[in-house]
C-alpha positions as a printed Julia matrix, in Angstrom:
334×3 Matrix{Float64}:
   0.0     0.0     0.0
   1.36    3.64   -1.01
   0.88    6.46    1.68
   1.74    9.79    1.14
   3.47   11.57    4.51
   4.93   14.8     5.55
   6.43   16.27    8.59
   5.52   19.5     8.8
   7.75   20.83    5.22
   6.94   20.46    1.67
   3.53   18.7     1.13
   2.38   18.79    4.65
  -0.92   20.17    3.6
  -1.43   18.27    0.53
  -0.78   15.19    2.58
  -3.39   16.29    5.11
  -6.08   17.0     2.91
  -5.89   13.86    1.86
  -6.68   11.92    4.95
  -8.74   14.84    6.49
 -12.62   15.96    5.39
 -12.2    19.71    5.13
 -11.97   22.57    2.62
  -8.91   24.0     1.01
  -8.69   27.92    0.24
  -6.28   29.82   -1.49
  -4.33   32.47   -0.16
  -2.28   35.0    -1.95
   0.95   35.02   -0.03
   4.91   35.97   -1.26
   8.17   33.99   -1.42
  11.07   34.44    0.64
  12.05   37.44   -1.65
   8.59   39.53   -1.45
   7.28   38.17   -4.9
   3.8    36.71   -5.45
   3.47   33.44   -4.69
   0.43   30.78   -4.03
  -0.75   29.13   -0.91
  -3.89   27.66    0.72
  -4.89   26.84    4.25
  -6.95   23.58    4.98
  -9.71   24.32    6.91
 -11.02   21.24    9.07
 -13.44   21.36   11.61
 -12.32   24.3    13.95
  -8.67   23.63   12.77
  -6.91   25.47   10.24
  -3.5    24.18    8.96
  -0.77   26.13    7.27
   2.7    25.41    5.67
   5.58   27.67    5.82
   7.02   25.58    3.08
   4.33   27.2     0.61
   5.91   30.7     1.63
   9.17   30.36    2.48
  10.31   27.13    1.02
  13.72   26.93   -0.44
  11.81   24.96   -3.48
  10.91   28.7    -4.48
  14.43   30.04   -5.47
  16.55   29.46   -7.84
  19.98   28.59   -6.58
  21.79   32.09   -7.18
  18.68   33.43   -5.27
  19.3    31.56   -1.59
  20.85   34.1     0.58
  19.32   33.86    4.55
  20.58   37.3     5.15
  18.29   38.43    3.45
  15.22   36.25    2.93
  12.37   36.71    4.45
   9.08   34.7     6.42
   6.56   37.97    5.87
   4.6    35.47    3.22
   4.11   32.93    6.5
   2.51   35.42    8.13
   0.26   36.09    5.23
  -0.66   32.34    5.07
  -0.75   32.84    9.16
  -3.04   35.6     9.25
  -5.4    34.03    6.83
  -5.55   31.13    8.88
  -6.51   33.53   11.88
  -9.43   35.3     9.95
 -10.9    31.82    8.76
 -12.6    31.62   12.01
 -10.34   28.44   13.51
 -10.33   27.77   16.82
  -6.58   26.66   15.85
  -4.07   26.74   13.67
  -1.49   23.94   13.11
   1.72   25.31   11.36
   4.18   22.87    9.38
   7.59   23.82    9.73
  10.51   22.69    7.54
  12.3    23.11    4.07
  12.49   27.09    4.87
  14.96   29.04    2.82
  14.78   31.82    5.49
  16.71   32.13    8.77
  15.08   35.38   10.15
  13.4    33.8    13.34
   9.9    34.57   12.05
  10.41   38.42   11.82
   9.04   38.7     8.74
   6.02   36.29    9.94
   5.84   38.82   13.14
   5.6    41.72   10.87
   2.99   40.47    8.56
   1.07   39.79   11.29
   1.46   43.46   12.49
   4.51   43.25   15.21
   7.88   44.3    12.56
  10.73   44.58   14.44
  12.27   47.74   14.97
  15.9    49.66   15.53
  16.27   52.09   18.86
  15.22   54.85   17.01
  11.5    53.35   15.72
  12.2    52.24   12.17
  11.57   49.56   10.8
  14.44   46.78    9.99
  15.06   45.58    6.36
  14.33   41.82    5.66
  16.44   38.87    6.32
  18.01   37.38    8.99
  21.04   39.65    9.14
  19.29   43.14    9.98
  17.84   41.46   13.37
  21.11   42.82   15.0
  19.63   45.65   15.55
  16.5    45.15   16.61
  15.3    47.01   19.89
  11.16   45.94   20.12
   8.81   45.2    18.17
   6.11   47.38   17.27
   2.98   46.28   17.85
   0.66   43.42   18.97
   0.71   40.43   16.95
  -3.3    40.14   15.11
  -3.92   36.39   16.38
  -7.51   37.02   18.01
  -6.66   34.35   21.25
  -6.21   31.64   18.5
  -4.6    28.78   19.69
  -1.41   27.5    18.02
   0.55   24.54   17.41
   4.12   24.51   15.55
   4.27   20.98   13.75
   7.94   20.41   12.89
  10.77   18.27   11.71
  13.22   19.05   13.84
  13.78   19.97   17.57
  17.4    22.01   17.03
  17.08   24.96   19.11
  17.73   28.19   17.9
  21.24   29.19   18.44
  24.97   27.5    18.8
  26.32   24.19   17.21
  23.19   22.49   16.73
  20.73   25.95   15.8
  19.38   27.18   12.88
  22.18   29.27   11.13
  24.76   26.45   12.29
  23.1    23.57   10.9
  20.97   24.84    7.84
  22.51   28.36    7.16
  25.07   26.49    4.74
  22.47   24.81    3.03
  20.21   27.93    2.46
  23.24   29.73    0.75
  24.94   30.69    3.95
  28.77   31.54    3.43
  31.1    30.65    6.96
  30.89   34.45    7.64
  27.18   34.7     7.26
  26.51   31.35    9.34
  28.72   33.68   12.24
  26.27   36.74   11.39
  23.01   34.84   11.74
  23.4    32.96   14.81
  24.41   36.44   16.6
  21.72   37.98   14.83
  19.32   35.36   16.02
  20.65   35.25   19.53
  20.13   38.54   19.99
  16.6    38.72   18.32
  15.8    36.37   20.86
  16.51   38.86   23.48
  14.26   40.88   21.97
  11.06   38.03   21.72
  11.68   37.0    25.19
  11.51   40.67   26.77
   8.14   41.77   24.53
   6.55   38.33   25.43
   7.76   37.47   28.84
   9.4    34.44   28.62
  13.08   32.92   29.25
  15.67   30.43   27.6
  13.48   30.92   24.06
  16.96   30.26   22.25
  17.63   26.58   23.9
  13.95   25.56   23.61
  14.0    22.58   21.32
  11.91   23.39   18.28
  12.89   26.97   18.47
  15.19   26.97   15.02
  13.02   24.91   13.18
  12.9    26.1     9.58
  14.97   29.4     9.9
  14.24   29.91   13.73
  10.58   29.96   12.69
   9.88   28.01   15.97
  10.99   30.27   18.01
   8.64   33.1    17.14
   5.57   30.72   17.17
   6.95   29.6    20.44
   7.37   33.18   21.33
   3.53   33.41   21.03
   2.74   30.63   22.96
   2.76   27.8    20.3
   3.17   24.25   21.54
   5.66   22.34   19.71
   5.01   18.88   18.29
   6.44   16.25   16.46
   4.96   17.01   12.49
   5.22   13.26   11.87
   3.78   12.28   14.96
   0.97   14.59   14.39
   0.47   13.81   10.8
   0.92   10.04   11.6
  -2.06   10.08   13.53
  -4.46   11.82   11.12
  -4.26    9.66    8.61
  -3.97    6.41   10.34
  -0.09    4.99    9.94
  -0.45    3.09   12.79
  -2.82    1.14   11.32
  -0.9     0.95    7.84
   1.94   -0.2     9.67
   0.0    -2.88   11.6
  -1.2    -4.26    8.5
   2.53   -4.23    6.95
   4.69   -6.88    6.55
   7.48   -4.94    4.81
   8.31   -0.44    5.19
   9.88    1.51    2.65
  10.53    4.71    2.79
  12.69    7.3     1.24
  14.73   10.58    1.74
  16.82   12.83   -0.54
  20.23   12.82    1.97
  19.69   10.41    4.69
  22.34   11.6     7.21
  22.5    13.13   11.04
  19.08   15.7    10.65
  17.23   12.74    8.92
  17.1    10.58   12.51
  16.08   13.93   14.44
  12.6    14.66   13.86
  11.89   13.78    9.93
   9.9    11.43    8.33
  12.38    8.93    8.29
  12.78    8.47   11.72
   8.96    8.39   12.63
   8.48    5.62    9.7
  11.53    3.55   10.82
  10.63    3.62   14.52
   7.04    2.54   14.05
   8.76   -0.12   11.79
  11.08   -0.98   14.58
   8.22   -1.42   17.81
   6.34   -3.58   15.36
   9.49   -5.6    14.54
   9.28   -5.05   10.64
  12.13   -4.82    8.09
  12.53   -0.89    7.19
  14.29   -0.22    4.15
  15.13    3.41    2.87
  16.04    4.6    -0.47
  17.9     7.98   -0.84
  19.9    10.23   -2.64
  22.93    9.45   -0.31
  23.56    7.92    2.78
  25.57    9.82    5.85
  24.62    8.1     8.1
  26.37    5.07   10.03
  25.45    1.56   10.25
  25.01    1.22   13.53
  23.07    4.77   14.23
  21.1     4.11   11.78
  20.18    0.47   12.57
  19.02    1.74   16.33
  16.85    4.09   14.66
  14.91    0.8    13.38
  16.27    0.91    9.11
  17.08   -2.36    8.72
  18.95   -1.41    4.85
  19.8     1.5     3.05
  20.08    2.1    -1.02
  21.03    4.69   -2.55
  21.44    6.46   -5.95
  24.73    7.13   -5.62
  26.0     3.46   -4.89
  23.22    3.01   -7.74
  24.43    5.18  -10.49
  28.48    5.07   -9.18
  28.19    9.18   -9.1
  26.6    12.12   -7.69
  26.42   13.91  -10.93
  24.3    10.74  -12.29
  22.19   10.63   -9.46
  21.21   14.24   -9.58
  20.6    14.03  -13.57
  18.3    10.61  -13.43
  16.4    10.19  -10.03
  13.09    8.74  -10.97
  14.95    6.25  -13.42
  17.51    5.27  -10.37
  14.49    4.94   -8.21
  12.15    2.68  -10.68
  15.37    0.51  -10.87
  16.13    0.27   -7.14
  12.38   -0.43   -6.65
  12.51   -3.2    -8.87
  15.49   -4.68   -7.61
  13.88   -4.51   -4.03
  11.19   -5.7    -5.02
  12.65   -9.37   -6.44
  14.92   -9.15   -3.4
  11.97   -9.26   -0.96
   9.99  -11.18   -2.3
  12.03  -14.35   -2.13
């Protein structure tokens, strides 16, 4: 049986209206660089849910394009703010596959709370500026609506393991800029925690999920959950996984960030409590043997070993995968 998942990034959703009876409605939001761009909220009993991927996805740039110094989460908070005028009791936000590393600021000002200098103006765009920000100005527009942040991840915001660290490079971030961000975001923290009243927002895990996105949602009193584990149990995958006698799943780099939060490692450890053979198929594999085997994959494939390049890999991926699938599938079913 085939069953489409997410984990709060790209397709979370699509995947949700799938399994879910409620209404989709589009939204005219922006991409990470101001220009128009389309989303939609699904709108499910008194729950509205939202994906940051459709706004600030790193799917909507073209490579020369990615800079996290400057990008920007305002179309979120379009998307957000939608959400919030739908009527929803609550709003479930997917977090993951950002191109943007600016806490949320854009998000806050969208929703009418831009962060400002000492002197009242307000900062440019992108995670960079946020080193001088002194307040925020204004209330965020959320009408008491209750909100959940649904990621893929639990990094916190700042140091080795935060946002600009760990996903800065892959966004476009340069060694200097990484250096700039996670200042930038350490101090913006400052900044959340004294207009909200709250402590240790940087450390919280969840906070730098996609760009530090987290940490503003936490910042307004979001609870953080697993995506998979939430999406999991609206559309049933304990019960697919019951029924299973074989997993497979699949991820485009299957290293350290795939076991902490993504759908890999929600798949592989249902696989694992139910004592069922989990094999993934990826791009690449970064990950060791023996981690990976205690996250419950019992074998790994991957285009690269496939094709005997990256270069081939990246050129042919549905072919690789059609072939790998076949090959599985005689393997298996001996």
């Amino acid at each position: 049986m085939l069953r489409p998942i997410a984990d709060g990034g790209p397709g979370f959703v699509e995947v949700l209206a799938t399994a879910l009876d409620g209404r989709r409605i589009p939204v005219q939001t922006v991409d990470p660089l101001g220009r128009p761009a389309r989303g939609e909220i699904l709108l499910a009993g008194g729950t509205a849910y939202v994906e940051s991927a459709q706004a600030c996805g790193l799917h909507l740039l073209a490579q020369e394009e990615r800079d996290p110094t400057k990008t920007s989460s305002y179309g979120l908070g379009l998307l957000l703010a939608a959400a919030v005028e739908s009527g929803a009791a609550q709003v479930v936000i997917g977090l993951g596959g950002s191109a943007v590393n600016d806490a949320g600021a854009g998000m806050l000002a969208a929703l009418g709370a831009a962060p400002v200098d000492v002197a009242g103006y307000a900062l440019p765009y992108g995670g960079a500026p946020l080193i001088t920000a002194a307040a925020l100005a204004g209330v965020p527009q959320l009408r008491q609506v209750a909100l959940v942040a649904a990621t893929d991840v639990d990094n916190p915001l700042t140091g080795l393991h935060g946002a600009s660290n760990v996903f800065g490079p892959q966004k476009g971030a340069t060694r200097e800029d990484v250096l700039r961000l996670d200042a930038a975001l350490e101090h913006f923290a400052g900044v959340l925690e004294k207009a909200f009243g709250i402590d240790d927002l940087a450390a919280r895990p969840g906070a730098g999920a996609a760009g530090g996105l987290g940490a503003a949602l936490i910042a307004l009193g979001a609870r953080v959950t697993s995506g998979i584990g939430l999406v999991g149990d609206l559309i049933g995958l304990d019960r697919e996984l019951d029924a299973a006698d074989l997993v497979i799943t699949g991820e485009g780099s299957f290293d350290h960030q795939s076991l902490r939060g993504k759908v890999v490692a929600g798949i592989a450890a249902g696989a694992r409590d139910r004592g069922l053979p989990c094999v993934v198929l990826a791009g690449r594999n970064e990950t060791g043997h023996r981690e990976a085997s205690a996250a419950g994959v019992t074998e790994t494939h991957t285009l690269v070993d496939h094709y005997g390049s990256v270069e081939k890999a990246l050129a042919e991926p549905a072919r690789g995968l059609r072939e790998l699938a076949e090959r599985l599938s005689r393997q298996w079913s001996r």
